[in-house]
LOFIZA-584590 format. One line per field, with one value per atom (N, C-alpha, C): atom name; y negated, x, z. Coordinates in Angstrom, 3 decimals. Each point is the difference from the previous one (the first is absolute). Example, Ala and Ser with C-alpha at 12.3 -4.5 7.8 and 13.67 -1.06 7.14 Angstrom:
2
atom (N;CA;C;N;CA;C)
Y (5.690;-1.190;-1.200;-1.050;-1.190;-1.090)
X (13.190;-0.890;0.900;-0.350;0.820;-0.770)
Z (7.800;0.000;0.000;-0.720;0.060;0.730)
# end
This chain:
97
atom (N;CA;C;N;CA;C;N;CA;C;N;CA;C;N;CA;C;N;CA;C;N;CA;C;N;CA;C;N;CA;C;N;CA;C;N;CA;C;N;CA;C;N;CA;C;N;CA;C;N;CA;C;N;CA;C;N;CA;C;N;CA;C;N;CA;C;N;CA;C;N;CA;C;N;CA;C;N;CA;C;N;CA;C;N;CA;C;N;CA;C;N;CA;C;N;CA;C;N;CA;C;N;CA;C;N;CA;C;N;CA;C;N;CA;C;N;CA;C;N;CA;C;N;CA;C;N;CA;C;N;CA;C;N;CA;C;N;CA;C;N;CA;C;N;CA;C;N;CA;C;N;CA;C;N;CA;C;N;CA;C;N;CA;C;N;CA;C;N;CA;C;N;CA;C;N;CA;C;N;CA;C;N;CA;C;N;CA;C;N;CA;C;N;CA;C;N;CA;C;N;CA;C;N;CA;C;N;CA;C;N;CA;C;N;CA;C;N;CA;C;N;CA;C;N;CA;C;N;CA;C;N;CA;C;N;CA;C;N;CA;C;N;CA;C;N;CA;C;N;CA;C;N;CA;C;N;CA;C;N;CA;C;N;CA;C;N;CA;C;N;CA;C;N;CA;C;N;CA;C;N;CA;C;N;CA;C;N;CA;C;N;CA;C;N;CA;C;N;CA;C;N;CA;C;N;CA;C;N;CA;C;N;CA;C;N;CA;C;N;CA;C;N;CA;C;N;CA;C;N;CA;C;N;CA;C;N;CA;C)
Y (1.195;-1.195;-1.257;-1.138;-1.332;-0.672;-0.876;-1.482;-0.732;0.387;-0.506;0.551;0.997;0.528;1.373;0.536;0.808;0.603;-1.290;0.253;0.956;1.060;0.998;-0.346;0.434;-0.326;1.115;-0.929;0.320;1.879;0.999;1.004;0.697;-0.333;0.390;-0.560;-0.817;-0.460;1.010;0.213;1.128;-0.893;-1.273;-0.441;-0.264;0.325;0.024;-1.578;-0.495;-0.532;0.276;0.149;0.259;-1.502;0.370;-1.194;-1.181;0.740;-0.938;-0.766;0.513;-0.870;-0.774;-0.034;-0.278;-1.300;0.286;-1.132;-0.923;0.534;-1.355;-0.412;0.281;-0.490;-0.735;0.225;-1.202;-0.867;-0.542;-0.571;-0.920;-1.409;-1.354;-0.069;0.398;-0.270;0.773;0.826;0.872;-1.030;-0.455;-1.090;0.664;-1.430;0.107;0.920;-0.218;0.961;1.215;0.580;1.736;0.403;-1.078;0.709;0.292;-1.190;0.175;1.373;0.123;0.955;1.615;-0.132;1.431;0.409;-1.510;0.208;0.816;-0.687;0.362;1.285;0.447;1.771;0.649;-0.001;0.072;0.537;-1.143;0.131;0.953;0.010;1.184;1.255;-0.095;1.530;0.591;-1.353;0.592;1.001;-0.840;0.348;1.149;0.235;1.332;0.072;1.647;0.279;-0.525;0.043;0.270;-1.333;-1.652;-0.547;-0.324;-0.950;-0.190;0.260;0.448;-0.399;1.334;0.486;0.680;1.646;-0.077;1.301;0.579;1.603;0.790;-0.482;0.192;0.325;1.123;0.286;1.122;0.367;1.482;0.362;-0.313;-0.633;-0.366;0.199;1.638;0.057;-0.429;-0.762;-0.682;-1.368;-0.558;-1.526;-0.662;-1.336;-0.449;-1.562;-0.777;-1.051;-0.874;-1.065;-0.814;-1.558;-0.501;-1.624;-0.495;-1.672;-0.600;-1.383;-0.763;-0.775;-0.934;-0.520;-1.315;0.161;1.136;0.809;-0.254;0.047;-0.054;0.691;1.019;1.425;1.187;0.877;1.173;0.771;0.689;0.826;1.522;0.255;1.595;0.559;1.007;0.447;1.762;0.268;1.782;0.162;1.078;0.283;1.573;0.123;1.216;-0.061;1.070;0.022;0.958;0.929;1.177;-0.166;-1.522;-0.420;-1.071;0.168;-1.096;-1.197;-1.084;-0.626;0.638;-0.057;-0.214;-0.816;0.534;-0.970;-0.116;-1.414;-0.720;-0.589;0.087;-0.624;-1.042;-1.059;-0.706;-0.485;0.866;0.071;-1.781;-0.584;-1.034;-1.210;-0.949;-1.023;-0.571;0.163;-0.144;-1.402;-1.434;-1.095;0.094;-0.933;-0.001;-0.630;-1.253;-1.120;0.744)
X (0.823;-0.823;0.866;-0.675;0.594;-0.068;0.503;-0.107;-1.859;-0.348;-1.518;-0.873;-0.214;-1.319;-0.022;-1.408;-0.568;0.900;0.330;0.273;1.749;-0.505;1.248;0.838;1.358;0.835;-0.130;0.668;-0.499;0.052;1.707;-0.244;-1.330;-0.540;-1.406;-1.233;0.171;-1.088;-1.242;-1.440;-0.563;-0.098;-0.109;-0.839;1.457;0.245;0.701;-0.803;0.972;-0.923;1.012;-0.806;0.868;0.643;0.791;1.017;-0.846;-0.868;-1.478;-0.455;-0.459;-0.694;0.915;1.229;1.184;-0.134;0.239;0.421;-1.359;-0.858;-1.699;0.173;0.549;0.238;0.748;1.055;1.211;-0.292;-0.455;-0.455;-0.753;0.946;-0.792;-0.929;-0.540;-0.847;-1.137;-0.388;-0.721;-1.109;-1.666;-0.437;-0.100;0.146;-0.001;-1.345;-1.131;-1.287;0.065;0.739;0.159;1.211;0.750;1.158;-0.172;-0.884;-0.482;-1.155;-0.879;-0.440;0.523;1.362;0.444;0.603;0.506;0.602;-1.089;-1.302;-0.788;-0.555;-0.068;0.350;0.979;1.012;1.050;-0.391;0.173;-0.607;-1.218;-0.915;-1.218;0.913;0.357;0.912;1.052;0.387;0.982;-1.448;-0.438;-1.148;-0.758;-0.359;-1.036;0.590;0.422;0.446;-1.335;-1.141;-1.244;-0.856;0.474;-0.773;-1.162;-0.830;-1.608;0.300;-1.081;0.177;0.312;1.335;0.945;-0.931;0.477;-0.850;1.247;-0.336;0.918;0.228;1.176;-0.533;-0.125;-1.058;-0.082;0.806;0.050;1.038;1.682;0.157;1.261;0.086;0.605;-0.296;1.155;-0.295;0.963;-0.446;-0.098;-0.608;-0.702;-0.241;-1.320;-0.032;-0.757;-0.154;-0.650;0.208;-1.279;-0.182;-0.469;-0.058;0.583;0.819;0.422;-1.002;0.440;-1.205;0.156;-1.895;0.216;-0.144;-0.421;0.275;0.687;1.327;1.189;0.507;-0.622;0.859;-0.670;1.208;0.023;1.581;-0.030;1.595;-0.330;0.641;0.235;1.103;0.217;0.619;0.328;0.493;0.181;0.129;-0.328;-0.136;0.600;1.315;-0.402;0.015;-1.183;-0.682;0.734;0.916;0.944;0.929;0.095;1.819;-1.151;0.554;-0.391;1.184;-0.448;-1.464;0.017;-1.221;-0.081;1.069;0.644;0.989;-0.960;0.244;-1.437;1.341;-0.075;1.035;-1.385;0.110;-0.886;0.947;-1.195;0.806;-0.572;-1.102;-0.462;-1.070;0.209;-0.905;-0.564;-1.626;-0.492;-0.615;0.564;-1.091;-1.357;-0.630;-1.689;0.372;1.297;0.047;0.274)
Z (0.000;0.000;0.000;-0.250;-0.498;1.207;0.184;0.922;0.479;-1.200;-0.921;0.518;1.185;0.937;-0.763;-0.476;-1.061;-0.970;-1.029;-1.206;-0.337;-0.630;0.343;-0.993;0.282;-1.394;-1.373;-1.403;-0.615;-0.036;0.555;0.213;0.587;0.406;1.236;-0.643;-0.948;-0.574;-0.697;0.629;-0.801;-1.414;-0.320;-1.369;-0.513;-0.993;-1.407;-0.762;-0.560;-1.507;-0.917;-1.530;-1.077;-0.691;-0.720;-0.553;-0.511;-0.748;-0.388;0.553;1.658;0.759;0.857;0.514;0.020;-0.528;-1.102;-1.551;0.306;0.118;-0.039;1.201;1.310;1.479;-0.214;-0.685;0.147;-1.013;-1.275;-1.101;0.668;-0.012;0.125;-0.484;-0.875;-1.367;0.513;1.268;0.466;0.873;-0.543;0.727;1.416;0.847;1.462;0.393;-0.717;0.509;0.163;-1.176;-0.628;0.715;0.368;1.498;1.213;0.185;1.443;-0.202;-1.053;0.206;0.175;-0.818;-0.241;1.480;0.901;1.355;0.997;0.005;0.962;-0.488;-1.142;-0.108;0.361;0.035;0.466;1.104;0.725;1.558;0.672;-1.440;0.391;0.297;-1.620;0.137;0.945;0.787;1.014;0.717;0.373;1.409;-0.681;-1.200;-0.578;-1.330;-0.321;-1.285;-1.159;1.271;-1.412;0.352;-0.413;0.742;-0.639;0.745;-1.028;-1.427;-0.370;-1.283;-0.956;0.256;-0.183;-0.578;-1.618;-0.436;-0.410;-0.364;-0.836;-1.652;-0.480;-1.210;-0.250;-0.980;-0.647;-1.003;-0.096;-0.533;0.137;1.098;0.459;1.600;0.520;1.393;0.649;1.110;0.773;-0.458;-0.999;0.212;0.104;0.496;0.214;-0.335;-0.070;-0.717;1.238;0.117;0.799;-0.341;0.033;-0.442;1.103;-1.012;1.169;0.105;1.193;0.867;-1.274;0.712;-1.126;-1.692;-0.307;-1.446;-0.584;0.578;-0.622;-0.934;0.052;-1.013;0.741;-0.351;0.814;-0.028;1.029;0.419;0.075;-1.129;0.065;0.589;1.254;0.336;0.798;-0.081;0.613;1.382;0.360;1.527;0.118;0.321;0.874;1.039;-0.039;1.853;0.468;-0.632;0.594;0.963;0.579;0.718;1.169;0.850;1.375;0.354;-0.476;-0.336;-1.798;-0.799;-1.170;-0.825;-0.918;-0.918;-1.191;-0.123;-0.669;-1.518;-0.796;-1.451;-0.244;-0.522;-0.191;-1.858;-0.739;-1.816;-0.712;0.260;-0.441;0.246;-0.725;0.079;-0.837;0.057;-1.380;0.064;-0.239;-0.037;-0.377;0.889;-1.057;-1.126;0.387;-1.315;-1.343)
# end
C-alpha cells in the first residue's frame, strides 16, 4: 500500500486499464465532463466489479459494459472473478460524442 489511505500500488492494483484508455486519460484534448465521468466509474469499480448499470456482453464471457454518468458513453471492460479481489482489465471507452 501507498502513503494515499485505500488506494493500492500499481503492483496490487485489481483494475488494469489498456494503453487505449491510458492514452484518452492522459489526452488534454479529453473534455473535462467525459473525465470526470470515466473517474467516478473508476471509483464504482473499485467498490463493485459489477456496478449499476453494468450488463454482460453477449457472446463475450468475462465482459461487461456499463454506461458512464451523465451519458457520457460507455466502458467496456473484463472481470475475472477467479482471483480475490476480482482483476478487472478495463479494454475501452466508447463516447456518446
Amino acid at each position: 500500500m501507498s502513503d494515499f489511505g485505500d488506494v493500492p500500488d500499481d503492483e496490487h492494483d485489481p483494475i488494469t486499464l489498456s494503453p487505449v484508455v491510458e492514452e484518452f486519460l492522459g489526452d488534454p484534448g479529453t473534455p473535462a465532463d467525459v473525465f470526470s465521468a470515466v473517474v467516478a466509474f473508476l471509483i464504482d469499480l473499485r467498490q463493485n466489479a459489477f456496478p449499476h448499470l453494468s450488463l454482460p456482453v453477449p457472446g463475450r464471457p468475462g465482459m461487461h459494459s456499463a454506461p458512464l454518468r451523465r451519458d457520457q458513453g460507455l466502458v467496456e471492460y473484463a472481470v475475472n472473478e477467479g482471483s480475490d479481489p476480482p482483476q478487472i482489465y478495463v479494454s475501452r471507452i466508447l463516447r456518446a460524442d
